[in-house]
C-alpha positions as CSV (number, residue, x, y, z in Angstrom):
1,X,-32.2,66.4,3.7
2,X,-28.9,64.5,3.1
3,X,-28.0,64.3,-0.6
4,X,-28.4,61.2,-2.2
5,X,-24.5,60.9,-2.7
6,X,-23.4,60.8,0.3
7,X,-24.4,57.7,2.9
8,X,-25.5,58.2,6.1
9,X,-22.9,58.2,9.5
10,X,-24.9,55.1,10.6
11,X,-24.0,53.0,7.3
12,X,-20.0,54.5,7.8
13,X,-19.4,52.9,11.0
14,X,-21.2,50.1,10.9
15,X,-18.8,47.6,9.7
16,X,-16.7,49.4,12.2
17,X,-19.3,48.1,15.1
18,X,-18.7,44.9,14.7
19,X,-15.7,44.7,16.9
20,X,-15.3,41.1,18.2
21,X,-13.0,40.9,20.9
22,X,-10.9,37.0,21.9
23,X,-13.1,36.3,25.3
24,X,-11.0,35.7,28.2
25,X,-7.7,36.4,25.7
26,X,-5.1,38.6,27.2
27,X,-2.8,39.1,23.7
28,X,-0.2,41.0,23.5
29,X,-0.1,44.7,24.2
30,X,-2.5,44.0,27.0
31,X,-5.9,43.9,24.9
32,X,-7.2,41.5,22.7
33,X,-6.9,41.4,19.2
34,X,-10.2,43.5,17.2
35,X,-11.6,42.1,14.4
36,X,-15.2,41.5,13.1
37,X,-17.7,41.4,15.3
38,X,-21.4,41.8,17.7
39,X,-22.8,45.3,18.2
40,X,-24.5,43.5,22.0
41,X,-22.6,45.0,25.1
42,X,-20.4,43.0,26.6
43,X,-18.9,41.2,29.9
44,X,-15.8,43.3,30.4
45,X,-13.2,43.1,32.9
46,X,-10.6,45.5,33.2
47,X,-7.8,43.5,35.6
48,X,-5.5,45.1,38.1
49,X,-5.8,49.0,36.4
50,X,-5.5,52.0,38.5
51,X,-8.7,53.4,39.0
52,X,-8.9,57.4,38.5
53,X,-11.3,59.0,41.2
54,X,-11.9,62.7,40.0
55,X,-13.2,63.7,43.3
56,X,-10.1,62.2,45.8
57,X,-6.6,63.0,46.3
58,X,-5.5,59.4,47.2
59,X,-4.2,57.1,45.1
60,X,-5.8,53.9,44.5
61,X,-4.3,50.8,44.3
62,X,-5.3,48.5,41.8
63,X,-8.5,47.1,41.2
64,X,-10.4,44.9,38.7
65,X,-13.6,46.3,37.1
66,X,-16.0,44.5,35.7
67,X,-18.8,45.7,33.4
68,X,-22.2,44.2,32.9
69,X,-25.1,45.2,30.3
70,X,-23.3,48.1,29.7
71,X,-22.9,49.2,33.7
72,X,-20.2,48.9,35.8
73,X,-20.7,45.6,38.1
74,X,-18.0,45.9,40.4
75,X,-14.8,47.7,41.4
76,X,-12.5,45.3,44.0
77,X,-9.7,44.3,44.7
78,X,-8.4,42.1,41.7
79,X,-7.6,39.0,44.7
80,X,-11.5,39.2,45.1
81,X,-12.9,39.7,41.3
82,X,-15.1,36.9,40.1
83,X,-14.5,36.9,36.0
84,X,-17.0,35.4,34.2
85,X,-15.9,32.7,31.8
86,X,-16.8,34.9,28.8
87,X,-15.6,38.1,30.2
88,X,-13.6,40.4,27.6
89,X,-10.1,40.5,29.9
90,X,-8.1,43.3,29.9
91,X,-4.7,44.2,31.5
92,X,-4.9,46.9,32.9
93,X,-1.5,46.2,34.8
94,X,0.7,50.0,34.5
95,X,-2.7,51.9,33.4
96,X,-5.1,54.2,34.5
97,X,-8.9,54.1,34.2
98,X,-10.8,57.3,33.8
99,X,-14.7,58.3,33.4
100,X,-15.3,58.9,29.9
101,X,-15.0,62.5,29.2
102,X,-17.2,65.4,28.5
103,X,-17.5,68.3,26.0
104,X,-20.2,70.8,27.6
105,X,-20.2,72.8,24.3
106,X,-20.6,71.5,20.9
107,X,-22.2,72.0,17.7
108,X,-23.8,69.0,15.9
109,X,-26.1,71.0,13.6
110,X,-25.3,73.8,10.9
111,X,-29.4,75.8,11.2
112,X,-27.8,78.9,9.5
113,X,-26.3,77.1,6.4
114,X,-28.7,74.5,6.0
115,X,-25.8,72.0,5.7
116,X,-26.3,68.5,6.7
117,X,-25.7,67.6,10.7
118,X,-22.0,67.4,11.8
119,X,-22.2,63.6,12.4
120,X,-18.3,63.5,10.5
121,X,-17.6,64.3,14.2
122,X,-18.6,61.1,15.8
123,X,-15.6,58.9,15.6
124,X,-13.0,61.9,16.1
125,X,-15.2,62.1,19.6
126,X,-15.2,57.9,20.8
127,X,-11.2,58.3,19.8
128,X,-10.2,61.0,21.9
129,X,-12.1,59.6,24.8
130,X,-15.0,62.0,25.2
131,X,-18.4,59.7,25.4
132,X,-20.3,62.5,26.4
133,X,-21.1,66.1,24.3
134,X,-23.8,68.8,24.9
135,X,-25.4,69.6,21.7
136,X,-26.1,73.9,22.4
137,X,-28.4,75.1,19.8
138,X,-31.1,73.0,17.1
139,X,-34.7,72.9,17.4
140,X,-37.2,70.8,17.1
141,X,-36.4,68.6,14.4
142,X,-32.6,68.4,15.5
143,X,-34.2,67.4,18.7
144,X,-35.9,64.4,17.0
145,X,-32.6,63.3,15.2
146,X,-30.6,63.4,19.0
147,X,-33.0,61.0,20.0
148,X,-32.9,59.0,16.8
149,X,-28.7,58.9,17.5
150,X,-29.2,58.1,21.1
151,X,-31.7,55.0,20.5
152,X,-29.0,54.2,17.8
153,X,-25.8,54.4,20.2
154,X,-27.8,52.5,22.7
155,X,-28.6,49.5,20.5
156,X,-25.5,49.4,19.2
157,X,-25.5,50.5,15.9
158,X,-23.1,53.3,15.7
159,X,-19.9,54.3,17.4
160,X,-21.3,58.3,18.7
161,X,-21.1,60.0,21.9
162,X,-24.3,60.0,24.2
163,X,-25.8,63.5,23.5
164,X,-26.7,64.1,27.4
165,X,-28.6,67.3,27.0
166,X,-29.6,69.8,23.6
167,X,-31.1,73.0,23.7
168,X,-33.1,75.7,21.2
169,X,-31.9,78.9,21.1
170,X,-34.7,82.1,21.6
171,X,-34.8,85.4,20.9
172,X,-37.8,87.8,19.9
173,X,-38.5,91.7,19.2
174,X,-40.5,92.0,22.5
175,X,-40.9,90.2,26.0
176,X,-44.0,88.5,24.6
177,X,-42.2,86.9,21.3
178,X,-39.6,85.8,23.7
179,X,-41.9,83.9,26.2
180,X,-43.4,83.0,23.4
181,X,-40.3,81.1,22.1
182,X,-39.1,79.4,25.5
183,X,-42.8,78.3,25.2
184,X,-42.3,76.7,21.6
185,X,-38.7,75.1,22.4
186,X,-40.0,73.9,25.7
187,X,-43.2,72.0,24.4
188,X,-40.4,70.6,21.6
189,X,-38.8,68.9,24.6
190,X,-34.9,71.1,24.9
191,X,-33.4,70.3,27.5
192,X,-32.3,73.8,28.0
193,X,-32.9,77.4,27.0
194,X,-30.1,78.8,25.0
195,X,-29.7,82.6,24.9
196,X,-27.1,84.9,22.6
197,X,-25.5,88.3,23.6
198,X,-27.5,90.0,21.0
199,X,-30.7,89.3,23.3
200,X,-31.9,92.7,24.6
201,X,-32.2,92.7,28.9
202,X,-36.3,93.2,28.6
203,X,-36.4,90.1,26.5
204,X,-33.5,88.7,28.8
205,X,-35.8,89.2,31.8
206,X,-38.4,88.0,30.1
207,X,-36.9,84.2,29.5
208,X,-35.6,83.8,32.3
209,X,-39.1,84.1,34.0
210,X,-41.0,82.1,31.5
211,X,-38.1,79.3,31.7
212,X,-38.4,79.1,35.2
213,X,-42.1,78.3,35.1
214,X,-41.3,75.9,32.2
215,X,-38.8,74.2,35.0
216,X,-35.7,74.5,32.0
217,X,-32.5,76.5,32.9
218,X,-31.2,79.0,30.7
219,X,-27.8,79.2,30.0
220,X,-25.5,80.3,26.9
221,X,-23.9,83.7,27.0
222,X,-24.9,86.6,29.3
223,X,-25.9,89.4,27.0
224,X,-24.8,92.4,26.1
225,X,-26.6,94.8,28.0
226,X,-26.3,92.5,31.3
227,X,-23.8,92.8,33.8
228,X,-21.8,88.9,34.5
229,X,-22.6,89.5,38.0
230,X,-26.2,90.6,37.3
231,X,-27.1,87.6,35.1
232,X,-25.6,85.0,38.0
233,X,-27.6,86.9,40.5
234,X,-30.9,86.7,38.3
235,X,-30.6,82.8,37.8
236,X,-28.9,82.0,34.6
237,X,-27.4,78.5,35.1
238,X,-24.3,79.0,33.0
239,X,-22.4,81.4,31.0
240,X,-20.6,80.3,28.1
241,X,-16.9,81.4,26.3
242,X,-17.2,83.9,29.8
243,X,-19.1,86.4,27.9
244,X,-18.9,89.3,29.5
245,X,-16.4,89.4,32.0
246,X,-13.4,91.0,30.1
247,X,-16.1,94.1,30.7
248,X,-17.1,92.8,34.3
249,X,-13.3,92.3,35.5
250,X,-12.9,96.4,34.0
251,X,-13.0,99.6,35.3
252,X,-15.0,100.9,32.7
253,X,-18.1,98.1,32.9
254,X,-20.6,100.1,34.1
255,X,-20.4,103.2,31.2
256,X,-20.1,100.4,28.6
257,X,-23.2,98.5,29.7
258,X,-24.8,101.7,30.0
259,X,-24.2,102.6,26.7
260,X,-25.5,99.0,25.3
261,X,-28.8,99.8,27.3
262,X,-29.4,102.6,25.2
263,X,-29.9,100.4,22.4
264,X,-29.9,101.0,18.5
265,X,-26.2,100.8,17.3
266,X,-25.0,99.5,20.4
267,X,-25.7,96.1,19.6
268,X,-23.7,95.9,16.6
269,X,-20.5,93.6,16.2
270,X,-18.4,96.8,15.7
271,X,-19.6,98.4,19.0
272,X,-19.1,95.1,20.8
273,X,-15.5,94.3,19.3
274,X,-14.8,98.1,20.6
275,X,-16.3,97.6,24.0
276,X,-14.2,94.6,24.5
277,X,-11.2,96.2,23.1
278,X,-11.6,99.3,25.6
279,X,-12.3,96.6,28.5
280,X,-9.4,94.7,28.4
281,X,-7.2,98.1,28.0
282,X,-8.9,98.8,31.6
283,X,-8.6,95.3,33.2
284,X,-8.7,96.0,37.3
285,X,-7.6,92.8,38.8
286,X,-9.6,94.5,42.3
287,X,-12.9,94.6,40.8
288,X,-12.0,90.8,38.6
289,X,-11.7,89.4,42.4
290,X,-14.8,91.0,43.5
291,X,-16.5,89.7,40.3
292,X,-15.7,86.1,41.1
293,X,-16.4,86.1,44.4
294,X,-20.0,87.2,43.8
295,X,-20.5,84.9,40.6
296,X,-19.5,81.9,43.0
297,X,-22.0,83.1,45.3
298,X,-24.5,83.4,43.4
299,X,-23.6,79.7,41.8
300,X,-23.4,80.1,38.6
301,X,-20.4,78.4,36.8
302,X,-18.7,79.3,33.8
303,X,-17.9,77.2,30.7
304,X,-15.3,79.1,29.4
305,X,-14.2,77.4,25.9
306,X,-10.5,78.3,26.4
307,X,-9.5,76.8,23.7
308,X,-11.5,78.7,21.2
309,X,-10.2,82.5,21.7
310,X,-6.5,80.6,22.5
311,X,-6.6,79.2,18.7
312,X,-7.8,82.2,17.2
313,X,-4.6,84.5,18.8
314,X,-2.5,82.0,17.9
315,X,-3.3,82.4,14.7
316,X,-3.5,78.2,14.6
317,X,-6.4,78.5,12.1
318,X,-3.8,79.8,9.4
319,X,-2.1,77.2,8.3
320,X,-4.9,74.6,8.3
321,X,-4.1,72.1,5.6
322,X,-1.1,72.0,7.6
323,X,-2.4,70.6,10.4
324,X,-2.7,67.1,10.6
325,X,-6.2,66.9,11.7
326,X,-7.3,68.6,8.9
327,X,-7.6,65.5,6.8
328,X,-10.9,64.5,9.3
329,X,-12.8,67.4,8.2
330,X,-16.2,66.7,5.6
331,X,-15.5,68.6,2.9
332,X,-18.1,71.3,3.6
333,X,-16.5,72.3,7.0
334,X,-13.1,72.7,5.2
335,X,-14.3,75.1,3.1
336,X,-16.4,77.1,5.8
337,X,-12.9,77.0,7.7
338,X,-11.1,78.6,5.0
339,X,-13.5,80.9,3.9
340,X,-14.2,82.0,8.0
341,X,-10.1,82.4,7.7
342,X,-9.9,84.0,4.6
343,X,-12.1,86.9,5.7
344,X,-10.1,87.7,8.8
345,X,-8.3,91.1,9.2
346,X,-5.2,92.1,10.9
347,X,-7.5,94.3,13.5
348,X,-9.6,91.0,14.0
349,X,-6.1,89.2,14.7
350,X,-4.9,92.0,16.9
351,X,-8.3,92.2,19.1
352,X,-8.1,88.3,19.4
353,X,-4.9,88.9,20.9
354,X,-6.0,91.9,23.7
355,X,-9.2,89.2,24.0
356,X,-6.9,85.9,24.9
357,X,-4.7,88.5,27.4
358,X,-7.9,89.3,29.1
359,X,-9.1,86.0,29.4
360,X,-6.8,84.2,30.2
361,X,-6.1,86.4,33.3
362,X,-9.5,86.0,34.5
363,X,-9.7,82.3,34.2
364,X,-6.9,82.3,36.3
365,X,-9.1,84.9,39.3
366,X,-12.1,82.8,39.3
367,X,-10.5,79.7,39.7
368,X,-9.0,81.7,42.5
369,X,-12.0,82.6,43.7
370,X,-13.7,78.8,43.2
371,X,-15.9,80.0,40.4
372,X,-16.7,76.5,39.1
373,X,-15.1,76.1,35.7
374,X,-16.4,73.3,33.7
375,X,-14.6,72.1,30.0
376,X,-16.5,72.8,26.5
377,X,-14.9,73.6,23.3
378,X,-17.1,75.1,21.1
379,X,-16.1,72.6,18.0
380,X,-16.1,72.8,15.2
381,X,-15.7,76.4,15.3
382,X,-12.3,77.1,12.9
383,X,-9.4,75.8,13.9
384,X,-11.3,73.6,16.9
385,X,-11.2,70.5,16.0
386,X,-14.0,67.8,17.5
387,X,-12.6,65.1,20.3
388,X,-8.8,66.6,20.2
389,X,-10.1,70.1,21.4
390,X,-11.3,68.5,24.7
391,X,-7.6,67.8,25.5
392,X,-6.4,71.0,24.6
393,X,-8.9,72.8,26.9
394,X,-7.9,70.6,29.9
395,X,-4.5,71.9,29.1
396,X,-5.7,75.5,29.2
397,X,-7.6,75.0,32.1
398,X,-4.1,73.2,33.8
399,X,-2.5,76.8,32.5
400,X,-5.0,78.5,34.5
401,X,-4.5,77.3,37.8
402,X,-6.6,74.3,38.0
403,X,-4.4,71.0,39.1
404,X,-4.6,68.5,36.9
405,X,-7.1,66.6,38.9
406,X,-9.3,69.5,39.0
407,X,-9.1,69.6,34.9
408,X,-10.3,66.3,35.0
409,X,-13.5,67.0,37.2
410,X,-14.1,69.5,35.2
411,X,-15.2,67.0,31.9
412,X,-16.2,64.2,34.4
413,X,-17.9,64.9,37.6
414,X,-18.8,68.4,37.3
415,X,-21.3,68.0,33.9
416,X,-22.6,64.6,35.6
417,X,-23.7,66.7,38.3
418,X,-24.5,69.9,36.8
419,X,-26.5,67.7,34.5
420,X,-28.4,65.9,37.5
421,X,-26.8,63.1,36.1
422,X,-24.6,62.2,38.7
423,X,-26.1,59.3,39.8
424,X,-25.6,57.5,36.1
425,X,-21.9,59.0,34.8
426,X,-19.4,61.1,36.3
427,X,-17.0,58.3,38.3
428,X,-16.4,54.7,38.0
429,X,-18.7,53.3,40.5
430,X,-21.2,50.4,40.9
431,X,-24.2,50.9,38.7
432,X,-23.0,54.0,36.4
433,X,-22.9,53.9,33.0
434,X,-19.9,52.3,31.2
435,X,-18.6,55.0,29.3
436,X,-14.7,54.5,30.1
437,X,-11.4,55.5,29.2
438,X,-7.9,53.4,29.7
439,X,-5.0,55.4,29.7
440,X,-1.3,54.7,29.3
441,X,-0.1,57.4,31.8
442,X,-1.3,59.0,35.0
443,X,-3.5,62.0,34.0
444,X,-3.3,63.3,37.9
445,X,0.2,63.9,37.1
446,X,0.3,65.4,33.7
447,X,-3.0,66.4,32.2
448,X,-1.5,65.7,28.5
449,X,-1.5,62.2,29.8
450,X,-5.4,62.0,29.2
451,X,-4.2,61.9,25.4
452,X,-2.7,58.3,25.5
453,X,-5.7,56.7,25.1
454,X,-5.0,52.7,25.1
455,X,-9.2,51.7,24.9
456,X,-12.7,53.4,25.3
457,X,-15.6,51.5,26.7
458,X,-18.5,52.9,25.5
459,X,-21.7,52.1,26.4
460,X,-20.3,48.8,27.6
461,X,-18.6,48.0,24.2
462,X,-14.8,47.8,23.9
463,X,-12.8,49.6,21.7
464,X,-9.3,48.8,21.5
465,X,-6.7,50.8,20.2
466,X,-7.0,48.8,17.0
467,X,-10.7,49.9,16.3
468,X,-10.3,53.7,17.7
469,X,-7.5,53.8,14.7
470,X,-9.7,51.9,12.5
471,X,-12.3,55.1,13.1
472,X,-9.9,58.0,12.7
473,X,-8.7,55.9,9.1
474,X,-12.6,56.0,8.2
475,X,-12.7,59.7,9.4
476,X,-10.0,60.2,7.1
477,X,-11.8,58.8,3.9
478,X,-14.6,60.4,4.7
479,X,-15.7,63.2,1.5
């Protein structure tokens, strides 16, 4: 339960929902004027902007897009738009329209500390452009609130990113207790089947058959005791913060997973943390090449979360109060930061840094190798903050190898699809949802241009400028 002290997200933002916007007004700065207003979607038209097509390499000329009932209505040539008289018009003369973006990995729900949902992280998300999140481990009653948020974004009554898919995570001390768990998360209606490296291969085995029947997909991190290339080859969908690879892309993987099989101590943090450590001392680019090829193959992508292990060797969690984000945090998650901070030792630092080393190289092979690469965040893990995390990993994914375009389909097209939600999000088309973003800059050119955010259209409501500052300035008094 909340406490009694503190209100609820949906009575925050509210006043913030009503954002009435002059029909038909271009004002100056090239979108009209925000002030107090309806929470219904609205007629949109977004004149003359550069439309952003993820999935082409030519460059569109301008076009006029209009929005209807929260769905685009048309993309054409501005000479052949028909505005309706109440239209919301918008220049988007010198800008670029985007599909709203995507963060495959985040965590809306604290089940180990019993703290209250992360909803604090709702605006810092519409602001930064990223209508879209994957929530990766609740249960059933976190299931229940998702769907209470979603009926709420979609009648208008808070300013959230759509939730487009939330799983349970499941475990057990034998293959039966595990089937037994995909069984219980799957009759609470996850989306998914989350699994952690701690999961022992029987048990592994075990979930992936039972999810299977179930009809969910099972993704999360490959375990411990299972090779990367064995866990793409046995059907699990995704693998998250590439768990596993430093070892798969080493000389040495095949002594060290057969060491883990043995069980016992094996599994412990300090025998993983060595492991990974002795890995990335034996990294064998050869063998990382092979490795990619086959996890391609076998189609399973990889959600790396970049930005986490690049924060923590940067040591960027150090100096948090510094940080001018900081002042978004609710109070509770400030002090879990410092206290995650506080406890860290100069061996953690220095096997954060042979981690990044590692992975950063491989990043770079698979994309060599077309492993698709997809952009998640892991927020609000320390120093990873919600909504501006999504840029940075688009950054690290540019850093990587992928063109900027490519960084772009991977928090646009690739979730719509690996979603099976293609056919509603993913590109600005006739009939898709109208979750937009207008920026001031070509993102095809410079990936950091995906930061100048002008507008969001979410759900078919505009916010200007104006009203995304008016969210991060409620962020900022929140306790």
């Amino acid at each position: 339960m909340r406490p009694p002290h503190r209100r609820s997200v949906l009575s925050r933002l509210d006043p913030l929902l009503r954002i009435c916007l002059v029909p038909a007004a271009l004002l100056p700065g090239g979108i009209a004027a925000a002030g107090p207003a309806p929470s219904a979607r609205q007629s949109i038209a977004i004149v003359e902007v550069t439309v952003v097509d993820p999935e082409s390499t030519r460059r569109s000329t301008p076009r006029t897009v209009l929005i209807e009932d929260g769905r685009i209505h048309a993309v054409v040539e501005p000479r052949k738009a028909v505005i309706p008289d109440d239209a919301l018009q918008v220049d988007g003369r010198g800008r670029y329209l985007i599909p709203g973006l995507v963060d495959l990995h985040v965590h809306l729900f604290n089940l180990a500390s019993k703290r209250p949902p992360n909803d604090w992280t709702f605006p810092l998300f519409v602001a930064n452009g990223v209508t879209a999140v994957r929530e990766m481990s609740t249960n059933a009653e976190g299931l229940m609130q998702v769907r209470r948020w979603n009926d709420a974004l979609e009648r208008g009554e808070i300013v959230a990113p759509r939730i487009v898919a939330a799983g349970i995570a499941v475990g057990g001390t034998s293959p039966d207790a595990a089937v037994a768990a995909v069984d219980a998360a799957a009759d609470a209606g996850a989306d998914f089947i989350k699994v952690f490296s701690e999961l022992p291969q029987a048990q592994w085995q075990a979930v992936l058959a039972e999810a299977s029947r179930r009809g969910l997909p099972v993704v999360g991190h490959v375990p411990a005791q299972v090779a990367l290339r064995a866990a793409a080859a046995a059907g699990q969908h995704d693998n998250e913060h590439l768990m596993q690879a430093v070892e798969a892309c080493s000389s040495v993987e095949d002594t060290l997973i057969a060491g883990r099989a043995a069980g016992g101590e094996t599994l412990s943090p300090g025998r993983l943390d060595a492991d990974l450590r002795q890995a990335a001392r034996h990294f064998d680019a050869q063998r990382c090449h092979r490795v990619g090829a086959a996890v391609a193959a076998a189609g399973q992508v990889q959600i790396p979360t970049l930005v986490l292990p690049y924060t923590e060797a940067e040591g960027k969690a150090a100096a948090l109060a510094n940080d001018p984000r900081w002042i978004y945090l609710r109070a509770d998650e400030r002090l879990r930061w410092q206290r995650a901070q506080a406890a860290l030792t100069a061996d953690d630092q220095a096997l954060f840094r042979e981690r990044w080393s590692a992975l950063r190289r491989i990043a770079a092979v698979l994309r060599r190798e077309r492993v698709v690469l997809m952009a998640g965040t892991d927020t609000p893990m320390p120093g990873v903050y919600p909504g501006h995390s999504l840029h940075e990993e688009l950054e690290l994914l540019v850093a990587a190898g992928l063109s900027p375009r490519e960084a772009l389909r991977a928090a646009t097209v690739l979730p719509a699809r690996f979603l099976g939600m293609d056919a509603d999000s993913g590109a600005i088309a006739v009939g898709r949802r109208a979750d937009l973003v207008l920026l001031d800059a070509d993102p095809t050119r410079d990936i950091r241009n995906t930061r100048r955010i002008r507008a969001v259209v979410l759900d078919g409501r505009l916010l200007t400028r104006d009203a995304l500052d008016a969210l991060l300035a409620d962020a900022e008094r929140l306790p």
